[in-house]
The first five atom37 places (N, CA, C, CB, O) and aatype in JSON, in Angstrom:
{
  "aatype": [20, 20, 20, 20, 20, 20, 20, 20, 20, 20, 20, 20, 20, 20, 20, 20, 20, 20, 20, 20, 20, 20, 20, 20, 20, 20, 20, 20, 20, 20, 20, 20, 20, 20, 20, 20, 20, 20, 20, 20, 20, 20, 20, 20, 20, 20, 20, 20, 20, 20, 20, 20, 20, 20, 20, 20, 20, 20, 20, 20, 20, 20, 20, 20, 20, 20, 20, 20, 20, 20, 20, 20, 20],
  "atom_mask": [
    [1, 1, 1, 1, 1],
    [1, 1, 1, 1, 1],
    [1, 1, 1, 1, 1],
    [1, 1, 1, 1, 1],
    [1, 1, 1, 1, 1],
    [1, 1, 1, 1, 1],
    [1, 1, 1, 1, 1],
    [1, 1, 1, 1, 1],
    [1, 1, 1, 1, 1],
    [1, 1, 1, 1, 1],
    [1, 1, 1, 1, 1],
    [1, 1, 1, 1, 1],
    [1, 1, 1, 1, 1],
    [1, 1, 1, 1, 1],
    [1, 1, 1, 1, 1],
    [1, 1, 1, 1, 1],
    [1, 1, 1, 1, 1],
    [1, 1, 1, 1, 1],
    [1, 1, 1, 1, 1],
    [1, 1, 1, 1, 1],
    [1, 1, 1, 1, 1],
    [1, 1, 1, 1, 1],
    [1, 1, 1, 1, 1],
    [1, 1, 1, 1, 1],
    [1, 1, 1, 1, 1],
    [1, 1, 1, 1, 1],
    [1, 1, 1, 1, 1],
    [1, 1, 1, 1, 1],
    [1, 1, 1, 1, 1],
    [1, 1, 1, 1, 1],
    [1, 1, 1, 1, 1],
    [1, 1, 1, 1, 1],
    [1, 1, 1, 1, 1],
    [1, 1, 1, 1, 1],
    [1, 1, 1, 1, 1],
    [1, 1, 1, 1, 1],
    [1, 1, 1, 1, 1],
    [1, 1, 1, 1, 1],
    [1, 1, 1, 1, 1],
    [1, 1, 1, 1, 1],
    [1, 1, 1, 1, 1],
    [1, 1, 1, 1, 1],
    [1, 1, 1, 1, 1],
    [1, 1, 1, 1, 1],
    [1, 1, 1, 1, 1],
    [1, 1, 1, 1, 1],
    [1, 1, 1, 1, 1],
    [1, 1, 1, 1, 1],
    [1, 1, 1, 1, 1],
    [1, 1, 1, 1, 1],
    [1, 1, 1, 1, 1],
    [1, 1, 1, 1, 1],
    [1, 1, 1, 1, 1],
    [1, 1, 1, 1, 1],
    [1, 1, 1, 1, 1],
    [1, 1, 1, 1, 1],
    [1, 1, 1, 1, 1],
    [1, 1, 1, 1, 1],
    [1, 1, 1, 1, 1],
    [1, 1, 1, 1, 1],
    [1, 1, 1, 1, 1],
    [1, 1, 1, 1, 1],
    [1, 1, 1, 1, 1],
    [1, 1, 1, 1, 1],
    [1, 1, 1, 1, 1],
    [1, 1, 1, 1, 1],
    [1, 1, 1, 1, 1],
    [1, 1, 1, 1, 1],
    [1, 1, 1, 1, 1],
    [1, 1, 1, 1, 1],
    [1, 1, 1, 1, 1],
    [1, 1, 1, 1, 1],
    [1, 1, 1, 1, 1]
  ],
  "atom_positions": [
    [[39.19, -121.38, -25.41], [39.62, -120.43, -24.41], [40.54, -119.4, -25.06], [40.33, -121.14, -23.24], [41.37, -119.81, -25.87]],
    [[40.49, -118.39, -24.85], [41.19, -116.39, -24.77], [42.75, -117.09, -24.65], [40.58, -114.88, -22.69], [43.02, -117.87, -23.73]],
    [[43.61, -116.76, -25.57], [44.6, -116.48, -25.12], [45.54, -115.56, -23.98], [44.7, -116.41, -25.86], [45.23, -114.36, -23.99]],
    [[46.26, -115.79, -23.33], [46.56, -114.04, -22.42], [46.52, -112.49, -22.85], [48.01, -113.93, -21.98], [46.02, -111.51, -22.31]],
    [[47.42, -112.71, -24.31], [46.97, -111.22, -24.87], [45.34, -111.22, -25.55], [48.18, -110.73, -26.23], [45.12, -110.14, -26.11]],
    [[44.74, -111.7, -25.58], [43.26, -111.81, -25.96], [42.55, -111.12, -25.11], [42.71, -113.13, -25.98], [41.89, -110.1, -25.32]],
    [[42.78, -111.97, -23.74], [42.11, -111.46, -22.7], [42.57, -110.29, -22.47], [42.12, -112.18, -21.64], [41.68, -109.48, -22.24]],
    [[43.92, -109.76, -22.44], [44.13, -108.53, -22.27], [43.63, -107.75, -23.3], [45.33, -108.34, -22.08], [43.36, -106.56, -23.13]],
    [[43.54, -108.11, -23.95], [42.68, -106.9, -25.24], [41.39, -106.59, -24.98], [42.47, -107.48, -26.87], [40.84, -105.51, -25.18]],
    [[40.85, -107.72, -24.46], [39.19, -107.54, -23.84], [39.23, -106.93, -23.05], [38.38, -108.55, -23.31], [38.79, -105.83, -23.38]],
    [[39.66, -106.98, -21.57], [40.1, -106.22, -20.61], [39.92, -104.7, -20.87], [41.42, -106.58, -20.4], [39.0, -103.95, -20.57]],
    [[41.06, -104.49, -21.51], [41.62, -103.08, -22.19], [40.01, -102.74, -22.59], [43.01, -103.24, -23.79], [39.53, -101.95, -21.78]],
    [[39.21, -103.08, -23.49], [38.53, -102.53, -24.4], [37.46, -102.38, -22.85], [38.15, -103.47, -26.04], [37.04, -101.28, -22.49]],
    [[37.23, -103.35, -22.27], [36.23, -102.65, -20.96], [36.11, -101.96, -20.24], [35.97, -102.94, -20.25], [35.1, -101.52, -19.68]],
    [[37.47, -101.67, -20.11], [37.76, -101.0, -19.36], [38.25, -99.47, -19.32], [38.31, -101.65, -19.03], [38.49, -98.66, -18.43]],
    [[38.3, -99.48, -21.17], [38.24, -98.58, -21.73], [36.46, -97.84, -22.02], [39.09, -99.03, -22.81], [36.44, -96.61, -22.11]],
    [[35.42, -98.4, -22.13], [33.98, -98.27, -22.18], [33.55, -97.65, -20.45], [33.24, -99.99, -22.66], [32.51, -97.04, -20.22]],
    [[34.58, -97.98, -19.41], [33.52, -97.77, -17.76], [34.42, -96.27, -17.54], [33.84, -99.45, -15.9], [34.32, -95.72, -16.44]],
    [[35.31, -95.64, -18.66], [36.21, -94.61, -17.56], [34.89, -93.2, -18.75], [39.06, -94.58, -17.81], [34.42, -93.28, -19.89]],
    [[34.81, -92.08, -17.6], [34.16, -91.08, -18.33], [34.89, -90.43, -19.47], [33.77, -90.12, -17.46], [35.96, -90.65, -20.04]],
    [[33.91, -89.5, -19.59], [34.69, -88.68, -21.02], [35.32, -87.72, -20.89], [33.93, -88.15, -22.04], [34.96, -86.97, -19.99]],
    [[36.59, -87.3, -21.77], [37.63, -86.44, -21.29], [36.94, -85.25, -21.13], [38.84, -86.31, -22.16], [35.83, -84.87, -21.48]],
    [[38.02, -84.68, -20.41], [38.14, -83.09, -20.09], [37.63, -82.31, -20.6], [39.1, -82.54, -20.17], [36.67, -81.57, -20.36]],
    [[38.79, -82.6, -21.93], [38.41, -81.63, -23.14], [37.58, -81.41, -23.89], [38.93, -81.61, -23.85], [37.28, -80.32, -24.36]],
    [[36.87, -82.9, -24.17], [35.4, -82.89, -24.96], [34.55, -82.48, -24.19], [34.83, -84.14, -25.48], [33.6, -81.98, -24.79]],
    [[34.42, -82.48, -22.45], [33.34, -82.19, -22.11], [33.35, -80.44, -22.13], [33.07, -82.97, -20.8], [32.42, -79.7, -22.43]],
    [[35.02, -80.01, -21.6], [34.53, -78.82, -21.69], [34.3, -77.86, -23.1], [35.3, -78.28, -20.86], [33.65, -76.82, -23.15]],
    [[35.12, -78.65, -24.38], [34.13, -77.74, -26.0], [32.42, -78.27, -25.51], [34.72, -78.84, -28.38], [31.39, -77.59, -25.56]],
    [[32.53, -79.19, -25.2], [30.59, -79.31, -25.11], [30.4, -77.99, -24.64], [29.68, -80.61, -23.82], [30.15, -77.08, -25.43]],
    [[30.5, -77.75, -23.07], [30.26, -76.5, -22.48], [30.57, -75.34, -23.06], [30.77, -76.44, -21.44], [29.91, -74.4, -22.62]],
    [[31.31, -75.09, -23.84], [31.72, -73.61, -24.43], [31.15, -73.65, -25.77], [33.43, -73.25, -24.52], [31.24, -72.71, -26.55]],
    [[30.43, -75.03, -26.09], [29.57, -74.75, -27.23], [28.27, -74.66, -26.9], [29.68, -75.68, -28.23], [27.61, -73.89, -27.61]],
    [[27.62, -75.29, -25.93], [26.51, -74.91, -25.07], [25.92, -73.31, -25.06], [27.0, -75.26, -23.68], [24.8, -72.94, -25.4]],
    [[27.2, -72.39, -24.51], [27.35, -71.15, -23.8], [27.56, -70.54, -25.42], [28.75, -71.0, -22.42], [26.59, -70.0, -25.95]],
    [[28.15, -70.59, -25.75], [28.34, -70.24, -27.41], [26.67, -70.06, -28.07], [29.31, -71.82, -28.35], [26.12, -68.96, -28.13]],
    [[26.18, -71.05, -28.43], [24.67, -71.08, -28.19], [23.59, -69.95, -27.65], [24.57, -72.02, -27.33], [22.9, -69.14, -28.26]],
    [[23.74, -70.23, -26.41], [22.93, -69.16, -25.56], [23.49, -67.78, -25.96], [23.08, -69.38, -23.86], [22.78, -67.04, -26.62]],
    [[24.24, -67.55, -25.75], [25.17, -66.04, -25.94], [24.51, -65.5, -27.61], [27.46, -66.46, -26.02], [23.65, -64.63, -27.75]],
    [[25.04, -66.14, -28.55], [24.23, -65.66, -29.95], [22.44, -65.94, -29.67], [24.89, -66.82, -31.53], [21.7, -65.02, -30.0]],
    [[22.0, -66.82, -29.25], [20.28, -66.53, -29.16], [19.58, -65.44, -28.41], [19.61, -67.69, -28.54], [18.57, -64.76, -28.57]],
    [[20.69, -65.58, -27.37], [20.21, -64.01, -26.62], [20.6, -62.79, -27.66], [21.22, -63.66, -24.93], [19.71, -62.33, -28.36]],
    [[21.56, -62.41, -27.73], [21.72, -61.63, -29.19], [20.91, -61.37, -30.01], [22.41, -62.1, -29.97], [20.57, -60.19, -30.06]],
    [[20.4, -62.15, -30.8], [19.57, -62.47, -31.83], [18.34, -61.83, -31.09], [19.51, -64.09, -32.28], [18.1, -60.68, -31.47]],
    [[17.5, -62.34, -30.1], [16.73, -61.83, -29.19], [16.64, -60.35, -28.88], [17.03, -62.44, -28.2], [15.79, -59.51, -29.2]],
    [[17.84, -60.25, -28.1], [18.21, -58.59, -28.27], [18.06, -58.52, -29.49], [19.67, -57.96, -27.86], [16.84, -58.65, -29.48]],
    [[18.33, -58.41, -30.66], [17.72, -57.3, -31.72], [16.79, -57.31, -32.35], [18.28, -57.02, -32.58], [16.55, -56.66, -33.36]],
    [[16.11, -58.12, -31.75], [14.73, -58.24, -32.71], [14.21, -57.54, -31.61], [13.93, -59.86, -33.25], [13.33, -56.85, -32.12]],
    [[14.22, -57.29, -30.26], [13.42, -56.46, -29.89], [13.7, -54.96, -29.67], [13.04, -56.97, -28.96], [12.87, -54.16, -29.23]],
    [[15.13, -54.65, -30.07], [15.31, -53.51, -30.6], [14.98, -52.91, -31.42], [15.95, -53.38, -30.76], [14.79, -51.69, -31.45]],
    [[14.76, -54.25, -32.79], [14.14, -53.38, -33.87], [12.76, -53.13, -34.0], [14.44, -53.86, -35.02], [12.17, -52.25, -34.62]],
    [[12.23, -54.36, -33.07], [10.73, -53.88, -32.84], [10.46, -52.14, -32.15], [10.05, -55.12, -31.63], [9.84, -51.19, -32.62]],
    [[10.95, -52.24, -31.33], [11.0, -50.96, -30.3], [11.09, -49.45, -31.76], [12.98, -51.14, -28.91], [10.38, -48.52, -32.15]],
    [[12.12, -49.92, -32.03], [12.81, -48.54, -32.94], [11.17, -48.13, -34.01], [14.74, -49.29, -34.37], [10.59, -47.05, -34.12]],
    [[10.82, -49.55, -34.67], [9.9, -49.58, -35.34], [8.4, -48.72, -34.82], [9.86, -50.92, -35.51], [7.79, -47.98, -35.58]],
    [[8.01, -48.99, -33.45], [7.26, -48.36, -32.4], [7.44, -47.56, -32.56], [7.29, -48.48, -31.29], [6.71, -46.83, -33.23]],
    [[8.91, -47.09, -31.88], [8.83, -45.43, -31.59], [8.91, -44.56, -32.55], [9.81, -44.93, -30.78], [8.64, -43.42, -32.16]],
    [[9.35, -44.69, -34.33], [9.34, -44.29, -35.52], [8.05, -43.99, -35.57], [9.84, -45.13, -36.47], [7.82, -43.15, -36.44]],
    [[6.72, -44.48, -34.72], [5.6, -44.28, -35.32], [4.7, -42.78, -34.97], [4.87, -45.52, -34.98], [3.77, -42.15, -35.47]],
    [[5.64, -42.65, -33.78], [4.99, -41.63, -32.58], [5.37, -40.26, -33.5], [5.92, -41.72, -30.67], [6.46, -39.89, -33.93]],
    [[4.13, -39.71, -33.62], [4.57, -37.93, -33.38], [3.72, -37.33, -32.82], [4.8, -36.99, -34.57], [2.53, -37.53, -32.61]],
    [[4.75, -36.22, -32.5], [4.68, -35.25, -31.87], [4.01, -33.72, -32.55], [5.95, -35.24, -31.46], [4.33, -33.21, -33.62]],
    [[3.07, -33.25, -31.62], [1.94, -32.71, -32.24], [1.77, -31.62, -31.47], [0.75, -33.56, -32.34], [0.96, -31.58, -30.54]],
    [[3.14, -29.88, -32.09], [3.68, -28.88, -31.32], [2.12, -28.26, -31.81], [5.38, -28.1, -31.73], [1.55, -28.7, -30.81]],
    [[1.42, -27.82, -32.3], [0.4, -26.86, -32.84], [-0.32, -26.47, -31.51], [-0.65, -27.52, -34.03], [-1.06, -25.52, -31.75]],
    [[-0.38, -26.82, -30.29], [-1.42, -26.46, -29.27], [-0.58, -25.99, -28.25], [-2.41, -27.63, -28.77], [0.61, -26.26, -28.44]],
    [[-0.87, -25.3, -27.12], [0.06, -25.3, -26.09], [0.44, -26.8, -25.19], [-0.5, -24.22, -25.18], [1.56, -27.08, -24.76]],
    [[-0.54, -27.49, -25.07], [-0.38, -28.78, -24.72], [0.1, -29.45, -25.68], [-1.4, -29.34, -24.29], [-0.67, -29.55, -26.64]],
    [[1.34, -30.08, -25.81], [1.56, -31.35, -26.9], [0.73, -32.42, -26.87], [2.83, -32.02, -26.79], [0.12, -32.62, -25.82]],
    [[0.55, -33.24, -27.91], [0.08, -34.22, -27.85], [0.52, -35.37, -28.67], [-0.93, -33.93, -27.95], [0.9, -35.15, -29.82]],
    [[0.51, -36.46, -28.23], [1.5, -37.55, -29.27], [0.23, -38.27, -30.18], [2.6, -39.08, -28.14], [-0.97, -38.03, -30.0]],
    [[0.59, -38.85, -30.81], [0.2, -39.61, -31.66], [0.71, -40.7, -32.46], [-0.13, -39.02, -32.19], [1.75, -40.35, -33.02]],
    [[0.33, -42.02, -32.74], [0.78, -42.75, -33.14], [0.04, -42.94, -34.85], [0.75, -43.68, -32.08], [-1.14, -43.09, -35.17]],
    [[1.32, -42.85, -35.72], [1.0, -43.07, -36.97], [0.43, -44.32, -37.41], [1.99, -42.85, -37.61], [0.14, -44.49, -38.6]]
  ]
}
């Protein structure tokens, strides 16, 4: 048989395993979560900026007629 402080050590340790997880760790989880999303959207945004820029670099413009006309290089 457990001595009293034994059992209290067991106790302790169970009862330490049923309480949730702090505050603080959960909320760096969340601000690393959001941290995350925030740079992928980013990243996102400029790749389709540079696609775009790349596009529209291709277009000219074709003054020789009275009607313009575009064209893609």
């Amino acid at each position: 048989m457990y001595t009293f402080v034994e059992q209290f050590k067991i106790l302790k340790i169970m009862f330490l395993q049923i309480l949730p997880a702090d505050q603080e760790t959960l909320a760096e989880s969340i601000f690393e979560n959001q941290l995350v999303f925030v740079i992928l959207g980013l990243t996102i945004g400029v790749i389709a900026i540079i696609k775009i820029a790349k596009f529209l670099s291709k277009i000219k413009i074709n003054n020789n007629s009275k009607k313009p006309s575009y064209t893609i290089q």
